[in-house]
OpenMM code with the backbone's topology and positions (N, CA, C; nanometers):
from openmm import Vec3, app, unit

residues = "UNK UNK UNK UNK UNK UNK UNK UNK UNK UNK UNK UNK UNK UNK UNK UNK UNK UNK UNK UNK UNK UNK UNK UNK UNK UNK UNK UNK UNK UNK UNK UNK UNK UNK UNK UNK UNK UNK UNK UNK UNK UNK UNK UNK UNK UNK UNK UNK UNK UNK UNK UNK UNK UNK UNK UNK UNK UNK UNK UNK UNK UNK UNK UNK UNK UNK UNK UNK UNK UNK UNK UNK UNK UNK UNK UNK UNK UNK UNK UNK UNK UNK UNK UNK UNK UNK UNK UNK UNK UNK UNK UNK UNK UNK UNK UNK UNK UNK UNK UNK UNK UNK UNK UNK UNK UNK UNK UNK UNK UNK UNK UNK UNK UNK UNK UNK UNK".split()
positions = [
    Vec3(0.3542, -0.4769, 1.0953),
    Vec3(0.2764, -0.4933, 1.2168),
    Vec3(0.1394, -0.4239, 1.2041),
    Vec3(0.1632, -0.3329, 1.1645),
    Vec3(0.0281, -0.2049, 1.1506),
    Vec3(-0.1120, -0.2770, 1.0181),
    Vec3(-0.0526, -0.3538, 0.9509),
    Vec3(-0.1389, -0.4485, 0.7878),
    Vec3(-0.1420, -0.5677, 0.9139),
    Vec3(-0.0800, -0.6266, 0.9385),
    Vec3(-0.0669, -0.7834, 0.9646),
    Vec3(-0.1136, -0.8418, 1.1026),
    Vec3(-0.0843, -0.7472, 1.2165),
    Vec3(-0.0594, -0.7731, 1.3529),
    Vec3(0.0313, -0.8652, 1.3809),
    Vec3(-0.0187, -0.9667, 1.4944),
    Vec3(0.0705, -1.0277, 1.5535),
    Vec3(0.0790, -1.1693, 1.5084),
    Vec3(-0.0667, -1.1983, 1.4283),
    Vec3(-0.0366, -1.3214, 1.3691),
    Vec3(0.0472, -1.3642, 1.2438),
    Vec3(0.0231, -1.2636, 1.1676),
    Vec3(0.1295, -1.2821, 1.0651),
    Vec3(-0.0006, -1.2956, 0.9459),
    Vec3(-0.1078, -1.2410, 0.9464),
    Vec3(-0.2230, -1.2318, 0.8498),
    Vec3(-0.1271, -1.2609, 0.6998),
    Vec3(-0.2528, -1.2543, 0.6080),
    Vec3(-0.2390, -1.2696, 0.4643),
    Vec3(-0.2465, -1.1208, 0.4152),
    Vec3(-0.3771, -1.0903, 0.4594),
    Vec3(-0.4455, -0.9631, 0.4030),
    Vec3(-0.4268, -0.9236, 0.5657),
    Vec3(-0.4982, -0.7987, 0.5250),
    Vec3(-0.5153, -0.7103, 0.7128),
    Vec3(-0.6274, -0.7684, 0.8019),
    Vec3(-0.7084, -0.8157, 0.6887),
    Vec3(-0.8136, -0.8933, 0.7226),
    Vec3(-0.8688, -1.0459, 0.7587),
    Vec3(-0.7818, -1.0871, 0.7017),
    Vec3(-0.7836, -1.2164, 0.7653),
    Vec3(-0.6774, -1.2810, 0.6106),
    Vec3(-0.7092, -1.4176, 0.5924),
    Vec3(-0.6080, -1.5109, 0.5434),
    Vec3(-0.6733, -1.5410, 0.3807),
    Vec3(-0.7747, -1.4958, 0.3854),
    Vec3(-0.8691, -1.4962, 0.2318),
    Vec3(-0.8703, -1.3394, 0.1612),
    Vec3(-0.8391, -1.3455, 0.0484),
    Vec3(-0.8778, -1.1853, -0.0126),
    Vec3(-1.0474, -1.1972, -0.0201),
    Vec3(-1.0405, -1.0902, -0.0363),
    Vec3(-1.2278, -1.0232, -0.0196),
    Vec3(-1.2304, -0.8925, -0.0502),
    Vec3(-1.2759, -0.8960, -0.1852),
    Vec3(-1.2791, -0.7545, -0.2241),
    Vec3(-1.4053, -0.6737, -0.1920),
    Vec3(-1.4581, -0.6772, -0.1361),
    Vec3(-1.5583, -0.6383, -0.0038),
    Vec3(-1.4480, -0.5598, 0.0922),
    Vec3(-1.3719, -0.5658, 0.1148),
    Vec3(-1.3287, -0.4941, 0.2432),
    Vec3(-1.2192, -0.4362, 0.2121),
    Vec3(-1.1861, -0.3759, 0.0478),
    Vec3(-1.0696, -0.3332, 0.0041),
    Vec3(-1.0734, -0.2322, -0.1256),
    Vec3(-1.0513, -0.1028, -0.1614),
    Vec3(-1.0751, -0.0602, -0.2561),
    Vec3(-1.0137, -0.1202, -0.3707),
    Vec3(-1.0863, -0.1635, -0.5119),
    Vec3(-1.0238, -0.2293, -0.5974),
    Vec3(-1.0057, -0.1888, -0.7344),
    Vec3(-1.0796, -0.0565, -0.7146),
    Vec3(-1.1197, 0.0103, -0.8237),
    Vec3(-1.1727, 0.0937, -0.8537),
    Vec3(-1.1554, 0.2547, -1.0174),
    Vec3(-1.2098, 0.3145, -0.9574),
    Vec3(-1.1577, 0.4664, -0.9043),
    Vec3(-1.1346, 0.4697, -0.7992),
    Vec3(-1.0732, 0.5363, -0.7288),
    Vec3(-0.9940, 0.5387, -0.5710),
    Vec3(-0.9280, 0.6280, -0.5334),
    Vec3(-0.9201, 0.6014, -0.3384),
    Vec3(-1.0381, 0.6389, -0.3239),
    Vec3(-1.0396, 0.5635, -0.2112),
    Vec3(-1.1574, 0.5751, -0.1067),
    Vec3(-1.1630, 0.6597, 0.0096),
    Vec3(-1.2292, 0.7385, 0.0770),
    Vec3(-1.2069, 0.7969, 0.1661),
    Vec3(-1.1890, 0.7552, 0.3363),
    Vec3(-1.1055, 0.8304, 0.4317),
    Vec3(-1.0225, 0.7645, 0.5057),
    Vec3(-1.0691, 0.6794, 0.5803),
    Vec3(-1.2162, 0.6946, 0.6477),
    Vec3(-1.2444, 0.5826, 0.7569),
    Vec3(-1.4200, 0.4818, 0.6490),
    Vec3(-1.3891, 0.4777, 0.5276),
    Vec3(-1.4619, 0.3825, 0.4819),
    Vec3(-1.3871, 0.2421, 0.5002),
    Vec3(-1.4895, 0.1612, 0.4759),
    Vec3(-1.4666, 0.0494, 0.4274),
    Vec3(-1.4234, -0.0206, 0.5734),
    Vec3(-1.4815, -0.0072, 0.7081),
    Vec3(-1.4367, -0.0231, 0.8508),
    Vec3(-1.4038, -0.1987, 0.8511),
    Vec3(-1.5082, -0.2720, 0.7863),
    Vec3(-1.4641, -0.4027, 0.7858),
    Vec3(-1.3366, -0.4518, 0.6909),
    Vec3(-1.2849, -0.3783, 0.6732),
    Vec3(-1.1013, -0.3899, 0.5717),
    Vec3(-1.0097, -0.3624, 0.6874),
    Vec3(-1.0394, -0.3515, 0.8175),
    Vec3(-0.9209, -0.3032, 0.8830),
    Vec3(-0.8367, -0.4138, 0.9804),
    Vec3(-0.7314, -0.3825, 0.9829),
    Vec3(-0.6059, -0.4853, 1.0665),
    Vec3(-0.6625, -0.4592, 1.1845),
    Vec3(-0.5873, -0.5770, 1.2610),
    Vec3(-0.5918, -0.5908, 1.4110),
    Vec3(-0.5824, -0.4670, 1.4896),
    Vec3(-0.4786, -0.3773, 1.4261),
    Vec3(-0.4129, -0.2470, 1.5021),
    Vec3(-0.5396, -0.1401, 1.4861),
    Vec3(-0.6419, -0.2266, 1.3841),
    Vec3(-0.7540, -0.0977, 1.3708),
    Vec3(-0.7360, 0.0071, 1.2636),
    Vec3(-0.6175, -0.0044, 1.1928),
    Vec3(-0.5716, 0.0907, 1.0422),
    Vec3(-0.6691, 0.0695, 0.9662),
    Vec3(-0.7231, 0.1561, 0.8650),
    Vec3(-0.7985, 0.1443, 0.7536),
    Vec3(-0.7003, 0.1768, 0.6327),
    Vec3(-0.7389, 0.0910, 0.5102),
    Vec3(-0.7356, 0.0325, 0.3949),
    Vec3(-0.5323, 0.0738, 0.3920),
    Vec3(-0.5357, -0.1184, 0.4309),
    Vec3(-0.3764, -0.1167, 0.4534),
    Vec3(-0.3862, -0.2263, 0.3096),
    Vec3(-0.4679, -0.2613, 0.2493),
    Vec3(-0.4255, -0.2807, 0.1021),
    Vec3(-0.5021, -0.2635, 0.0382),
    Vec3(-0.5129, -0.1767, -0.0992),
    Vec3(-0.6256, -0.1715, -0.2067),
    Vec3(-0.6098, -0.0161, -0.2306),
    Vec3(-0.6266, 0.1080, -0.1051),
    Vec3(-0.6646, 0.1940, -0.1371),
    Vec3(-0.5261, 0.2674, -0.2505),
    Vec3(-0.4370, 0.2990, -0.2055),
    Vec3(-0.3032, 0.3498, -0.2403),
    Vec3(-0.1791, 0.2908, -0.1568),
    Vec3(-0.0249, 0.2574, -0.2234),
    Vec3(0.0333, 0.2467, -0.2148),
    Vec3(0.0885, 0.3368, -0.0617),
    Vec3(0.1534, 0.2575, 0.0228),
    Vec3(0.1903, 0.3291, 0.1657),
    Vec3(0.3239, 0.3471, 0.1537),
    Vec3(0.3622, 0.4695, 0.1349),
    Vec3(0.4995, 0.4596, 0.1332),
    Vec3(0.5922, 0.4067, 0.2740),
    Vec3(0.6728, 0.2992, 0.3099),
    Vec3(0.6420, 0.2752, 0.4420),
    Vec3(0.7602, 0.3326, 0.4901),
    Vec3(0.9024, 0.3561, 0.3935),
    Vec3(1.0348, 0.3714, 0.4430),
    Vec3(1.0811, 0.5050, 0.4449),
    Vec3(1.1887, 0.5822, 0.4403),
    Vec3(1.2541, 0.6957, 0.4075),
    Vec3(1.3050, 0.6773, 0.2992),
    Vec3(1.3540, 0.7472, 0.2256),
    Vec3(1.4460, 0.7467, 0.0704),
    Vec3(1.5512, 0.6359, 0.1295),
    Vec3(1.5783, 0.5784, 0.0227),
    Vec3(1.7340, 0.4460, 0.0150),
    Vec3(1.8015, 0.4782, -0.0502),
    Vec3(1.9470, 0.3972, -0.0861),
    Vec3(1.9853, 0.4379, -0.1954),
    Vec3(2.0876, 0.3135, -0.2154),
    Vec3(2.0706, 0.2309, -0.3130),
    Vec3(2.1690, 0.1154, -0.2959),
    Vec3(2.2851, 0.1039, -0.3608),
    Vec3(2.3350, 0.2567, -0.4649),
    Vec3(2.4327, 0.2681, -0.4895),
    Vec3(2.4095, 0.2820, -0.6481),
    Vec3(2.3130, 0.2461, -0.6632),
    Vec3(2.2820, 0.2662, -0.8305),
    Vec3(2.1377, 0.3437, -0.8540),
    Vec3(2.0349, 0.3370, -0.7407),
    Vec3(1.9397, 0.4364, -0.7398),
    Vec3(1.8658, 0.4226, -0.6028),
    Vec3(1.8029, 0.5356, -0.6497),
    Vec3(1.7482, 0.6230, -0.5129),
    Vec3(1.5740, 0.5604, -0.4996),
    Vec3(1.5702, 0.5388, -0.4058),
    Vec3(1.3946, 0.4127, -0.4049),
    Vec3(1.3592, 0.4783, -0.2211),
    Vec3(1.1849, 0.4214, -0.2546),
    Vec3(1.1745, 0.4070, -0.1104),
    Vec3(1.0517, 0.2719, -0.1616),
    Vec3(1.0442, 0.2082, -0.0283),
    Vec3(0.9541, 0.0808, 0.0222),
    Vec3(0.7885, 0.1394, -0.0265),
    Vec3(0.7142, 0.0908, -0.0726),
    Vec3(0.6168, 0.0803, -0.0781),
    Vec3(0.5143, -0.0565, -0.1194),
    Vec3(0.4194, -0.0794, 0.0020),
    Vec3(0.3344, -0.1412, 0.0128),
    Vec3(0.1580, -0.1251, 0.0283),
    Vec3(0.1248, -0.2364, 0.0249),
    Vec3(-0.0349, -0.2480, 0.0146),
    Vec3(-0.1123, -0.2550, -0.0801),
    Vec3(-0.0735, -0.1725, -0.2401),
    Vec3(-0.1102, -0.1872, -0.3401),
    Vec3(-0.2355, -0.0505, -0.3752),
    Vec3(-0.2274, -0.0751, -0.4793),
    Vec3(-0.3131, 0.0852, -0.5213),
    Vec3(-0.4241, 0.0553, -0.5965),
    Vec3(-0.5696, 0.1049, -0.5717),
    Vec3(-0.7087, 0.0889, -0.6776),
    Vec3(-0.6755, 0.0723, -0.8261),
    Vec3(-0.5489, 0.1232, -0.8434),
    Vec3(-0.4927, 0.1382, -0.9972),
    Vec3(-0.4293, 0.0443, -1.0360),
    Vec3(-0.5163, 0.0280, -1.1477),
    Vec3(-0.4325, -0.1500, -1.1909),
    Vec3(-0.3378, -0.0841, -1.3406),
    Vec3(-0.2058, -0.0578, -1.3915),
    Vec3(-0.1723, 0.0038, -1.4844),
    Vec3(-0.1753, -0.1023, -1.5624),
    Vec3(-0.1834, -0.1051, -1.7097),
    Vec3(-0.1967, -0.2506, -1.8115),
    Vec3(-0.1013, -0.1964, -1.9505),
    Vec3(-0.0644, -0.3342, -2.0402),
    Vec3(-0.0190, -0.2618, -2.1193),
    Vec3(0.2003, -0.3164, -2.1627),
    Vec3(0.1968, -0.2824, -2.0320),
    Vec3(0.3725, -0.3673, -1.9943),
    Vec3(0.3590, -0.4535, -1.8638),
    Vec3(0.5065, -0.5175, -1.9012),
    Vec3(0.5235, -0.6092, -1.8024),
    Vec3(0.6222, -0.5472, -1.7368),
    Vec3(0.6442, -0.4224, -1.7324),
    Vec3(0.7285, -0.3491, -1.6829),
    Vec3(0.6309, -0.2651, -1.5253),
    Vec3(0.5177, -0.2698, -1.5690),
    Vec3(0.4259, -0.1894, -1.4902),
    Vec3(0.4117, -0.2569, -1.3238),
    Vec3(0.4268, -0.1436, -1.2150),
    Vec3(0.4480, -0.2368, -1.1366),
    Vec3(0.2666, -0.3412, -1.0913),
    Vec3(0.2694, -0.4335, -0.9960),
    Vec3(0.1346, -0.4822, -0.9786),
    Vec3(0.0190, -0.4061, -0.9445),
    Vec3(-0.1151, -0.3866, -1.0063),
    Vec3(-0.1796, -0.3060, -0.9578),
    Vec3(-0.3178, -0.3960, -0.8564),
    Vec3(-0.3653, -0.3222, -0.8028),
    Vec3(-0.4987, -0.3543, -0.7353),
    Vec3(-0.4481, -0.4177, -0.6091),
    Vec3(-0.5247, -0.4876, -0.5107),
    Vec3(-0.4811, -0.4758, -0.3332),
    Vec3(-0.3858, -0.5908, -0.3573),
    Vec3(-0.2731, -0.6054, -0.2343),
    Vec3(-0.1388, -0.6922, -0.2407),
    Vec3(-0.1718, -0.7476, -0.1326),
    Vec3(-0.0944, -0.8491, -0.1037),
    Vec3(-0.1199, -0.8834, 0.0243),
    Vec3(0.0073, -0.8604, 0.1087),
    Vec3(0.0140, -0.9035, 0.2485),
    Vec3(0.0634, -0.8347, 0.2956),
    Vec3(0.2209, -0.8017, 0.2916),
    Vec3(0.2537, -0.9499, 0.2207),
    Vec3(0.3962, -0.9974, 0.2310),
    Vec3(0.4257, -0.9111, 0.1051),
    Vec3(0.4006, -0.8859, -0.0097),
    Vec3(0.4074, -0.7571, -0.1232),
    Vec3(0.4807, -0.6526, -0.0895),
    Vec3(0.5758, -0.5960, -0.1551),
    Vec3(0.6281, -0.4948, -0.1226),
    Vec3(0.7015, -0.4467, -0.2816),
    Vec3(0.7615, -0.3283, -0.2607),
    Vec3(0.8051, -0.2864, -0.3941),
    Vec3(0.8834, -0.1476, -0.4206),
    Vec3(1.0018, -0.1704, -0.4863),
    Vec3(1.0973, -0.0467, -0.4847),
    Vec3(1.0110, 0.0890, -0.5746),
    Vec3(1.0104, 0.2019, -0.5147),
    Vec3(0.9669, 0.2949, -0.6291),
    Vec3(1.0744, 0.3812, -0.6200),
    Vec3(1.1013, 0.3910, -0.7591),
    Vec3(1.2110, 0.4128, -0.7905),
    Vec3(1.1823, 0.6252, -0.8221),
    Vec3(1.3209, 0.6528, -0.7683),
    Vec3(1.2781, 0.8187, -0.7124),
    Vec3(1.3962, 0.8394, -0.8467),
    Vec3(1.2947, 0.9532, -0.9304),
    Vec3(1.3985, 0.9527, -1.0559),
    Vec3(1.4272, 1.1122, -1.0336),
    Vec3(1.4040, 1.1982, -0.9473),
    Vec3(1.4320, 1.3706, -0.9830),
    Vec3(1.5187, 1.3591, -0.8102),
    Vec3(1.5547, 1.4393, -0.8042),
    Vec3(1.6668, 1.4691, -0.6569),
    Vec3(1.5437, 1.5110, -0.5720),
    Vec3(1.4556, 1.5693, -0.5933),
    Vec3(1.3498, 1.5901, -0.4836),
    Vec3(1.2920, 1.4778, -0.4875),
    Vec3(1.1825, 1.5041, -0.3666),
    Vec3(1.0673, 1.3616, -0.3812),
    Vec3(0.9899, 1.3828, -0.4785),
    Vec3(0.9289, 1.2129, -0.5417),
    Vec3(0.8335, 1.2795, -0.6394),
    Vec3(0.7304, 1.2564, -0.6241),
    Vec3(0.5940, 1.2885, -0.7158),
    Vec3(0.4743, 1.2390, -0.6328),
    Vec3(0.4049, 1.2168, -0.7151),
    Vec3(0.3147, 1.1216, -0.6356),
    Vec3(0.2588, 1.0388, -0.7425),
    Vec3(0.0747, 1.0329, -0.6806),
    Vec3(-0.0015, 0.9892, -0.7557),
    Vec3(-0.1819, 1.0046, -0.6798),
    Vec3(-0.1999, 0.8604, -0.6323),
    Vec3(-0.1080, 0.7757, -0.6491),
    Vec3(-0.1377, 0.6549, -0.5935),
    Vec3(-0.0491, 0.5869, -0.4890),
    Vec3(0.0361, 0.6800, -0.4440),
    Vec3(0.0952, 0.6399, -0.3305),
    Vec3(0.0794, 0.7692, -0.2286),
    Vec3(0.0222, 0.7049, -0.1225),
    Vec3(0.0274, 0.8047, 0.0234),
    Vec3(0.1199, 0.7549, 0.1359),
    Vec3(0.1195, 0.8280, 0.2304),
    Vec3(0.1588, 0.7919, 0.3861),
    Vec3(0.0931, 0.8194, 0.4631),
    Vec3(0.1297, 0.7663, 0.5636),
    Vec3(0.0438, 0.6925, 0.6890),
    Vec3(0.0949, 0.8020, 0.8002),
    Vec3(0.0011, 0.8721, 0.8362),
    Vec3(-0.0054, 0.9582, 0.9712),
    Vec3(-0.0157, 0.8465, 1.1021),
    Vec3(0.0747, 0.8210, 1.2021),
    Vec3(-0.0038, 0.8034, 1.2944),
    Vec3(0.0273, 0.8657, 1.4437),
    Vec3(-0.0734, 0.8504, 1.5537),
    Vec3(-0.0288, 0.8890, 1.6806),
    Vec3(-0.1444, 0.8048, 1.7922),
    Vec3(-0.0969, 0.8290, 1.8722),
    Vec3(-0.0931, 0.7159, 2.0150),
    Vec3(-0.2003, 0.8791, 2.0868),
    Vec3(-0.2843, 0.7634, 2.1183),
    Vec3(-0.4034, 0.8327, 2.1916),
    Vec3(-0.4176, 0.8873, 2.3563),
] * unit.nanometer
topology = app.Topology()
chain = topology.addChain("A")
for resn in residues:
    res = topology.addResidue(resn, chain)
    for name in ("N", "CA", "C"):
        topology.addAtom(name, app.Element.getBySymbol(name[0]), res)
């Protein structure tokens, strides 16, 4: 809801990618750049900048994952093992797989603070 709104977008931005309104490379971007990249709800960089972690830890019985979407400036190359890099769209999503008993951390996946004004 928060990437897509109510129509059911492609991107946050409308139904065309445009790398104009999405970090693609490079590095993250800082939090309120890039104002024309933002969803209906008004979020900034809900694909391109870093990976959003969106869920709590899972666990489906053979390993321990959480949800992450939107896609990260970091394109990794090299395997076909690597997950997709650079902005996703919205329907994209992807297990990251939690390999130590704590959380682990990574520079290309963040989370999303939010609160009601």
């Amino acid at each position: 809801m928060a990437a897509q709104g109510t129509d059911g977008r492609a991107w946050p931005w409308g139904e065309e990618f445009d790398p104009a309104r999405c970090t693609t490379g490079g590095a993250s971007a800082a939090v309120r750049s890039m104002p024309e990249g933002r969803s209906p709800c008004g979020c900034y960089h809900m694909s391109g900048n870093v990976w959003e972690w969106t869920d709590s830890e899972r666990d489906d019985g053979h390993t321990r994952f959480a949800i992450v979407r939107g896609g990260s400036w970091y394109k990794a190359e090299g395997s076909i093992w690597y997950m997709p890099g650079g902005p996703q769209p919205n329907t994209s999503h992807a297990k990251f797989i939690l390999m130590w008993p704590g959380l682990d951390r990574c520079a290309t996946i963040g989370f999303r603070c939010a609160r009601s004004d």
